[in-house]
N, CA and C atoms as an extended XYZ file, in Angstrom:
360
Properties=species:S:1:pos:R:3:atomname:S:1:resname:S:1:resid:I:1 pbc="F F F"
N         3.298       29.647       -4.713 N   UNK     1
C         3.421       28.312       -4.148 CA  UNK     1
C         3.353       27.280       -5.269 C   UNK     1
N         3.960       26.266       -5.033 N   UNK     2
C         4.317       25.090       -5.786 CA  UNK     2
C         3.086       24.423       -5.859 C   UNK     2
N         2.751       23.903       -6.936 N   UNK     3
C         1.489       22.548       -6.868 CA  UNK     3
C         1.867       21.579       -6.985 C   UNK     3
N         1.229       20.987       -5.776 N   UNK     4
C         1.890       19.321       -5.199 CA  UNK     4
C         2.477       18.613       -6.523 C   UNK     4
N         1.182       18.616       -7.168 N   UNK     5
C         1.612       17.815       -8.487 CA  UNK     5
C         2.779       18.224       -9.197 C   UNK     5
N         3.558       18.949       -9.482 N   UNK     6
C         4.218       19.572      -10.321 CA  UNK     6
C         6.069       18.786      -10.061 C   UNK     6
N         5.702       18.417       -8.754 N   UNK     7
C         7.300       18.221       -7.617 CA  UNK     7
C         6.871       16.873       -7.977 C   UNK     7
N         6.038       16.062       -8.449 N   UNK     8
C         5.753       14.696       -8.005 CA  UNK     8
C         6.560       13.905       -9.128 C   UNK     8
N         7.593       12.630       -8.695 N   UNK     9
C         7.805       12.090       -9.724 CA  UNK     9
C         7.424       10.523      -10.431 C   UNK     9
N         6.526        9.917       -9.067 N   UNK    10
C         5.387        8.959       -9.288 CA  UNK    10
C         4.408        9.305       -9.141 C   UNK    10
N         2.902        9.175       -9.978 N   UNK    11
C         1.882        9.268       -9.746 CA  UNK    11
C         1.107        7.918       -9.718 C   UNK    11
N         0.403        7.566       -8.397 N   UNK    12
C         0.535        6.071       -8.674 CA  UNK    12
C        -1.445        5.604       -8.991 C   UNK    12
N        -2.175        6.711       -9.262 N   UNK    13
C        -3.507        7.467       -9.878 CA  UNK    13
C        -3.646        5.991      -10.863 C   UNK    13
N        -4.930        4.645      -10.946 N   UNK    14
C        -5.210        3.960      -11.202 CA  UNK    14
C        -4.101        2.741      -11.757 C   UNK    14
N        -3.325        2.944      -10.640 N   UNK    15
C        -2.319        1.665      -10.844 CA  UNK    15
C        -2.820        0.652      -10.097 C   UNK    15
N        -2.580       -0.418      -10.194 N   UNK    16
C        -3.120       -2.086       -9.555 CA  UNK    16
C        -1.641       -2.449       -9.320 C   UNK    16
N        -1.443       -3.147       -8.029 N   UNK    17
C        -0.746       -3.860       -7.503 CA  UNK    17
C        -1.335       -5.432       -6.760 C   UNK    17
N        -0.084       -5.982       -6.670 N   UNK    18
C        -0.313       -7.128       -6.419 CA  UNK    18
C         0.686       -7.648       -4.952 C   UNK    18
N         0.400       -8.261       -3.945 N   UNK    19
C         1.636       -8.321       -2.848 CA  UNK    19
C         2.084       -9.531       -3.641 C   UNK    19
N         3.634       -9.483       -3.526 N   UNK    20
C         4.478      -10.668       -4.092 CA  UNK    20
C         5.633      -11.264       -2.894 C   UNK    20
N         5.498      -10.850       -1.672 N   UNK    21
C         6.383      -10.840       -0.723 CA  UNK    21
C         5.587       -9.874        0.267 C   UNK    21
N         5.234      -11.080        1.632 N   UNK    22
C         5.139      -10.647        3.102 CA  UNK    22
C         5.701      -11.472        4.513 C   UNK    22
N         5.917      -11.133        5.319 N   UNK    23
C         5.871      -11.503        6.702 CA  UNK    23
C         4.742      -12.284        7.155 C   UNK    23
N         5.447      -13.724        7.830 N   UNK    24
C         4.714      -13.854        8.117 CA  UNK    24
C         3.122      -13.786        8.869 C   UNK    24
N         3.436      -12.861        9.719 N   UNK    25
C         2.117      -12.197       10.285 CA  UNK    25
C         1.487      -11.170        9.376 C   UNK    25
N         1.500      -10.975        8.412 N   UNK    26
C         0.414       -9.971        7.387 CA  UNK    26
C        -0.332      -10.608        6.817 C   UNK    26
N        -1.217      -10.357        6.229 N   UNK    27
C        -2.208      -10.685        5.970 CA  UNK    27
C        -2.397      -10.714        3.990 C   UNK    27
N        -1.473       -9.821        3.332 N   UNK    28
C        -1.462       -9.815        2.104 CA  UNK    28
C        -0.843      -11.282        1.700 C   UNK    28
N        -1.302      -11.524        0.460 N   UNK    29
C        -0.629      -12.701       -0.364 CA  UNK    29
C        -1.051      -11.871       -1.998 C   UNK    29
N        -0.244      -12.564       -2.922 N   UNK    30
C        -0.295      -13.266       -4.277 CA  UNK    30
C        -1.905      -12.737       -4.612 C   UNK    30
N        -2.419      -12.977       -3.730 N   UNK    31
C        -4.194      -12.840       -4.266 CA  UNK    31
C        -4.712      -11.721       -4.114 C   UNK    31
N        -3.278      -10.770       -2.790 N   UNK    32
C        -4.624       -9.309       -2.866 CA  UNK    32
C        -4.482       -8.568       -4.008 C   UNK    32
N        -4.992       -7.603       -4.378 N   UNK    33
C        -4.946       -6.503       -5.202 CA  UNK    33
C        -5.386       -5.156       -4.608 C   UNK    33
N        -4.323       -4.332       -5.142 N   UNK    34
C        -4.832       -3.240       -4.418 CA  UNK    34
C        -4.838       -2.249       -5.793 C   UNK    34
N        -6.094       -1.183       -5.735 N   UNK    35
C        -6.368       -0.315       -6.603 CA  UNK    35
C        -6.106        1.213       -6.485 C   UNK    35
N        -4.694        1.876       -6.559 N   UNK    36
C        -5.016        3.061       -6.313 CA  UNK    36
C        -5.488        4.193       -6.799 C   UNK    36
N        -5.911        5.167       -6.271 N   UNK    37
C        -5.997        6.402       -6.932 CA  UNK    37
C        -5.311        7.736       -6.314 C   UNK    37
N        -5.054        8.743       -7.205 N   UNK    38
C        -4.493        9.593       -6.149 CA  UNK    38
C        -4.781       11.108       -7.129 C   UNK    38
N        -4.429       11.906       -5.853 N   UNK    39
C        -4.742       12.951       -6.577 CA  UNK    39
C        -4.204       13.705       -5.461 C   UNK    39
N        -3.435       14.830       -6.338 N   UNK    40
C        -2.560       15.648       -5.877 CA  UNK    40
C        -1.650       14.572       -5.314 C   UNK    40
N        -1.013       15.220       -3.661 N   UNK    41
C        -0.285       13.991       -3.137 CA  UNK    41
C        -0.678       12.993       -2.233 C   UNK    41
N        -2.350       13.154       -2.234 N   UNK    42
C        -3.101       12.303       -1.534 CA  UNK    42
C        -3.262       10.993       -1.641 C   UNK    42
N        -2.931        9.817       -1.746 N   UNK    43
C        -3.282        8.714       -2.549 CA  UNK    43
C        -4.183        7.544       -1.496 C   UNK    43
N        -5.270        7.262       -1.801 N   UNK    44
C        -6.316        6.210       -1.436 CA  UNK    44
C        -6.213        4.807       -2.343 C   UNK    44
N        -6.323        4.081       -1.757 N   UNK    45
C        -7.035        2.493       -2.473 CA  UNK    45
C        -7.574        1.656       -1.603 C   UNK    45
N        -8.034        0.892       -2.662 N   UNK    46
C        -9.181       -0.122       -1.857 CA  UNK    46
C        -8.319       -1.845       -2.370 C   UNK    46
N        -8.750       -2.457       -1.259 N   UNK    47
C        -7.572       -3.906       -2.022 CA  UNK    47
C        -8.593       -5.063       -1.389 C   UNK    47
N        -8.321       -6.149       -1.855 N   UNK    48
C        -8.897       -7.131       -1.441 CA  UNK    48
C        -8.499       -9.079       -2.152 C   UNK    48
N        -8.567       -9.833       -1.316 N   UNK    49
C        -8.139      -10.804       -1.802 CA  UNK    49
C        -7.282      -11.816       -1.236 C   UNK    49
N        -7.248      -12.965       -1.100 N   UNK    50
C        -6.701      -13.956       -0.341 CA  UNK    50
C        -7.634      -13.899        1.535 C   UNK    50
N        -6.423      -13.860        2.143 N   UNK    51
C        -7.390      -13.299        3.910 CA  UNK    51
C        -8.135      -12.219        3.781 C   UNK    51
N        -7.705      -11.165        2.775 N   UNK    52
C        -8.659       -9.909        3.208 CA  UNK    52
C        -9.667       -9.836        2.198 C   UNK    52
N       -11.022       -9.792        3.249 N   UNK    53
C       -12.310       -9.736        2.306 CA  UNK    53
C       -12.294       -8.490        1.705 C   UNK    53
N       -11.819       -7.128        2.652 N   UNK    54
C       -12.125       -6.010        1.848 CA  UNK    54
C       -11.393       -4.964        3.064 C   UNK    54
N       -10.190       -4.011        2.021 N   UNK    55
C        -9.517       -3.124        3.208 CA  UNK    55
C        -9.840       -1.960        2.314 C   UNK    55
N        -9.169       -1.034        2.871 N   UNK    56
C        -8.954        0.774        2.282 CA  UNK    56
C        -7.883        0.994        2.858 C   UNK    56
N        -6.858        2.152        2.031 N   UNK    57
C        -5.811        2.957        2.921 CA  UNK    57
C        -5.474        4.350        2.576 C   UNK    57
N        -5.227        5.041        3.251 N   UNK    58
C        -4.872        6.596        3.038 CA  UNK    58
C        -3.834        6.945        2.886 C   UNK    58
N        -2.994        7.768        2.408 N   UNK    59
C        -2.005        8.065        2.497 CA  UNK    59
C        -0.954        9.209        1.845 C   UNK    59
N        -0.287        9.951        2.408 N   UNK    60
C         0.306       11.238        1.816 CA  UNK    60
C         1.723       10.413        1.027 C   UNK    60
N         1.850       10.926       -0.377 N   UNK    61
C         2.986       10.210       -1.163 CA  UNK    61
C         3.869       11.841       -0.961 C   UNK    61
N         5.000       11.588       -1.129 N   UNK    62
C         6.192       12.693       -0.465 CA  UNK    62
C         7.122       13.173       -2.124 C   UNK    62
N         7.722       14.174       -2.166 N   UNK    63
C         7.893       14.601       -3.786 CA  UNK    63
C         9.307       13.311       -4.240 C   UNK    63
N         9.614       12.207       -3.750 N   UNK    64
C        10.105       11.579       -4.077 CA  UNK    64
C         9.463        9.788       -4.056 C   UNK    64
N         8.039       10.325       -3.841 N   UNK    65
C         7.379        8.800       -4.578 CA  UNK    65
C         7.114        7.822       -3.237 C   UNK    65
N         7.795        8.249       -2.101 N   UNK    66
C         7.458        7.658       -0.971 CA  UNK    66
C         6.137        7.762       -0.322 C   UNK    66
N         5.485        6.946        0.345 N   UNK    67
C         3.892        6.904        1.057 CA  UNK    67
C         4.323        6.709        2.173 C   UNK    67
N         3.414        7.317        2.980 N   UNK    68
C         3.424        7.792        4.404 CA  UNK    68
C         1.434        6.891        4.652 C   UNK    68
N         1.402        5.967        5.042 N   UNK    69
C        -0.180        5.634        5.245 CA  UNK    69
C        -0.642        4.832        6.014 C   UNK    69
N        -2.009        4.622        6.081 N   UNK    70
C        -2.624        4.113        7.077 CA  UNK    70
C        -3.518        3.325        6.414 C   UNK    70
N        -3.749        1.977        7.193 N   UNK    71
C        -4.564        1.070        6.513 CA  UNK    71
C        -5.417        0.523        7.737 C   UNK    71
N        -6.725       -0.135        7.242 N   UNK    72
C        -7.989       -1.186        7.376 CA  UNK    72
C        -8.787       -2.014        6.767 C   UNK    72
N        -8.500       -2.946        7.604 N   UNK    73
C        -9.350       -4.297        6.789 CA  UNK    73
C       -10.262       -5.010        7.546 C   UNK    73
N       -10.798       -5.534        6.487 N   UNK    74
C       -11.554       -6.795        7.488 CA  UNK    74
C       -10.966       -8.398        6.985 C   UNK    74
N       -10.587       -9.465        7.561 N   UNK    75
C        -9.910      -10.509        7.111 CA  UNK    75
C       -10.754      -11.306        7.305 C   UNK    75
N       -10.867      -12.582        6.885 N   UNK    76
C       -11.353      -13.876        6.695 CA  UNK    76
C       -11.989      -14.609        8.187 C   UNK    76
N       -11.674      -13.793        9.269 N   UNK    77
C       -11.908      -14.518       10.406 CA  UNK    77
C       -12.876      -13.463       10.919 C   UNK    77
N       -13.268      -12.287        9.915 N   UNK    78
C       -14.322      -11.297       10.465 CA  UNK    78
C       -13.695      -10.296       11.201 C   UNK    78
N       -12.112       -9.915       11.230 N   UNK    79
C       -11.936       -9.092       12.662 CA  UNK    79
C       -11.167       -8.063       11.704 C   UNK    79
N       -11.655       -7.308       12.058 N   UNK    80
C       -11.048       -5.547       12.076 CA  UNK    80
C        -9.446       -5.159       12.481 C   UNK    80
N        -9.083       -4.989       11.342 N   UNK    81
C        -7.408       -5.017       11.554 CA  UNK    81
C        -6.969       -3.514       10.780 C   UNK    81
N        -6.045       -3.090       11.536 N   UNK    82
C        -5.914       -1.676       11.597 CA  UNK    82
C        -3.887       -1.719       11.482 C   UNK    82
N        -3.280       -0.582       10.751 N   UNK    83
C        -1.708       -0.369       10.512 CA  UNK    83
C        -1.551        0.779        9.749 C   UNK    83
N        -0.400        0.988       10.359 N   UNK    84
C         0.282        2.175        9.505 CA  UNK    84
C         1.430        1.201        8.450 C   UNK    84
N         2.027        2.147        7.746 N   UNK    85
C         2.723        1.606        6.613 CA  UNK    85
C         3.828        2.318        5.846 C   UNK    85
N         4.650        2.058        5.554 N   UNK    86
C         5.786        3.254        4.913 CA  UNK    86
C         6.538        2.710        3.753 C   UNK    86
N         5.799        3.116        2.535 N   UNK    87
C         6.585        2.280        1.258 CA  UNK    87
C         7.373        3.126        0.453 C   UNK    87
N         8.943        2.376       -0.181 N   UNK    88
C         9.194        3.091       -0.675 CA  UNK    88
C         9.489        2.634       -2.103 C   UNK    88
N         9.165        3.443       -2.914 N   UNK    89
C         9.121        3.025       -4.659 CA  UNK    89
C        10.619        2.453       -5.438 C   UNK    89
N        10.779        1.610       -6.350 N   UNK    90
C        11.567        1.094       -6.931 CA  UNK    90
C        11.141        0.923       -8.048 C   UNK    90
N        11.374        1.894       -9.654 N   UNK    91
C        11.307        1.539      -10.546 CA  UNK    91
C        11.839        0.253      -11.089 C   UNK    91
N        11.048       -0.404      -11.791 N   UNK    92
C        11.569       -1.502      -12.641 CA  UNK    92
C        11.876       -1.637      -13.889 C   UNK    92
N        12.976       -2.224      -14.531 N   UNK    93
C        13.545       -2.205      -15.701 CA  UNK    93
C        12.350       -1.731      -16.802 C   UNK    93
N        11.184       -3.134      -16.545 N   UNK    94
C         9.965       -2.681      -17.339 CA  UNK    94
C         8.992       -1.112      -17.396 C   UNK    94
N         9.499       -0.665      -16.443 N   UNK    95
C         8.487        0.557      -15.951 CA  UNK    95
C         7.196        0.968      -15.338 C   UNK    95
N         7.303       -0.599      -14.668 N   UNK    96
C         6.270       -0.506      -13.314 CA  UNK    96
C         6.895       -0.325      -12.555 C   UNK    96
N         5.729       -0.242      -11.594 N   UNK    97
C         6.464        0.630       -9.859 CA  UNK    97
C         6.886       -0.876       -9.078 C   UNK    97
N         7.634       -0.992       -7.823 N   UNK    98
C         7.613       -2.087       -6.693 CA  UNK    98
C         7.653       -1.062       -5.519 C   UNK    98
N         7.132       -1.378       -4.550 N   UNK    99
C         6.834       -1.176       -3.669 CA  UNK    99
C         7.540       -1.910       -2.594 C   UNK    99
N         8.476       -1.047       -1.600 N   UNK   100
C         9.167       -1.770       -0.497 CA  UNK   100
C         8.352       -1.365        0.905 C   UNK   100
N         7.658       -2.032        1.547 N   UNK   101
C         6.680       -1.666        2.489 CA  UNK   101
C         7.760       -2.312        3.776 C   UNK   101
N         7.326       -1.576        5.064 N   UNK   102
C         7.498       -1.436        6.463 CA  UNK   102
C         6.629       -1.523        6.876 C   UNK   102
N         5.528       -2.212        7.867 N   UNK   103
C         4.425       -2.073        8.361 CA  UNK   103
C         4.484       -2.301        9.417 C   UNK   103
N         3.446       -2.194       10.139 N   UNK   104
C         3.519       -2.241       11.748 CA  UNK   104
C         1.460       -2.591       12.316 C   UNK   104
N         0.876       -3.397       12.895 N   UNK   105
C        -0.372       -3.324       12.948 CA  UNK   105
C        -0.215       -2.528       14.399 C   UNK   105
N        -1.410       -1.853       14.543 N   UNK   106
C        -1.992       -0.995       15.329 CA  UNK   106
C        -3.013       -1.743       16.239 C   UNK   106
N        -3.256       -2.660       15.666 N   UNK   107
C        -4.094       -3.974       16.699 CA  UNK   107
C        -4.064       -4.971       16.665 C   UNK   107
N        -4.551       -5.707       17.141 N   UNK   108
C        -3.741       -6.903       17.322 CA  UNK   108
C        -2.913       -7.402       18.140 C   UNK   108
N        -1.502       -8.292       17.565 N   UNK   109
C        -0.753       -8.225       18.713 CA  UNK   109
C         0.105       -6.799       18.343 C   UNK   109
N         0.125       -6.004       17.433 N   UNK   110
C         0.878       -4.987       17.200 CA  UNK   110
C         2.230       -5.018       16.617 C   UNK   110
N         2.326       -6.309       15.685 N   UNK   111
C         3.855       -6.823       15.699 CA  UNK   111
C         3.614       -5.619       14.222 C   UNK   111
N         5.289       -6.157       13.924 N   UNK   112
C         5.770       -5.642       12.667 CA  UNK   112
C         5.993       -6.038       11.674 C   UNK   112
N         6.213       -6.101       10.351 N   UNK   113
C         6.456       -6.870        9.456 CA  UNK   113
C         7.000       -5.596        8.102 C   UNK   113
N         7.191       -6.606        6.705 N   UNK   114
C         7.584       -6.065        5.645 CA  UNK   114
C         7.285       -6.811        4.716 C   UNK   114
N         6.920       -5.804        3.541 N   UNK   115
C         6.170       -6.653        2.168 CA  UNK   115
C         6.527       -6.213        0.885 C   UNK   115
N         6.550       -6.391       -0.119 N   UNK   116
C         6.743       -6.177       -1.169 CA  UNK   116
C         5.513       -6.498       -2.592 C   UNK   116
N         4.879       -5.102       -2.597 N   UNK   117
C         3.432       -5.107       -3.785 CA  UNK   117
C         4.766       -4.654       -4.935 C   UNK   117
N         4.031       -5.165       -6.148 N   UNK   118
C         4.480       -4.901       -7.877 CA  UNK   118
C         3.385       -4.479       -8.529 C   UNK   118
N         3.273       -3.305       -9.434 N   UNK   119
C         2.269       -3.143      -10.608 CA  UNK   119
C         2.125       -4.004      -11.390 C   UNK   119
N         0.517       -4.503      -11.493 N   UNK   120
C         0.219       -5.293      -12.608 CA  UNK   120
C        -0.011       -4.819      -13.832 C   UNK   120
């Protein structure tokens, strides 16, 4: 059997991003940051900044750099906000990652939206 790692052609394991582009109903801006880590094809981070005091998200990255994940936060008004998420990677000339996100909240009013994080 193959090791996850071996097929992988982003590893996105202590990269920082920044949202540079959302919908209006999301909650990221300019100010969050998100920190990931990953291992194998598991990838976690923790982000925070602008509305969100403090989120986490989970998520399986696929052997072509795509994330499959799930997110939670808590925002500025105290309330517990919950989404899935589906980003897909875009190298940049420089050789950071961008991130093309699909999202959808899970509570709330449940709307949908789309965002765009960049490596800092």
């Amino acid at each position: 059997m193959q090791n996850p790692d071996e097929s992988m052609l982003i590893n996105y394991n202590n990269r920082s991003f920044r949202a540079v582009q959302n919908t209006e109903n999301g909650e990221t801006s300019e100010e969050t940051i998100f920190r990931y880590k990953q291992d194998a094809n598991i990838l976690t981070a923790e982000y925070a900044g602008g509305k969100i005091l403090k989120g986490h998200l989970i998520g399986l990255v696929d052997e072509s750099g795509n994330i499959n994940m799930r997110y939670h936060q808590v925002n500025n008004k105290g309330e517990l906000m919950t989404g899935i998420c589906h980003s897909k990677p875009e190298i940049l000339e420089n050789g950071k990652i961008r991130l093309h996100e699909i999202w959808e909240w899970t509570s709330g009013d449940q709307s949908k939206g789309e965002s765009v994080i960049e490596e800092i």
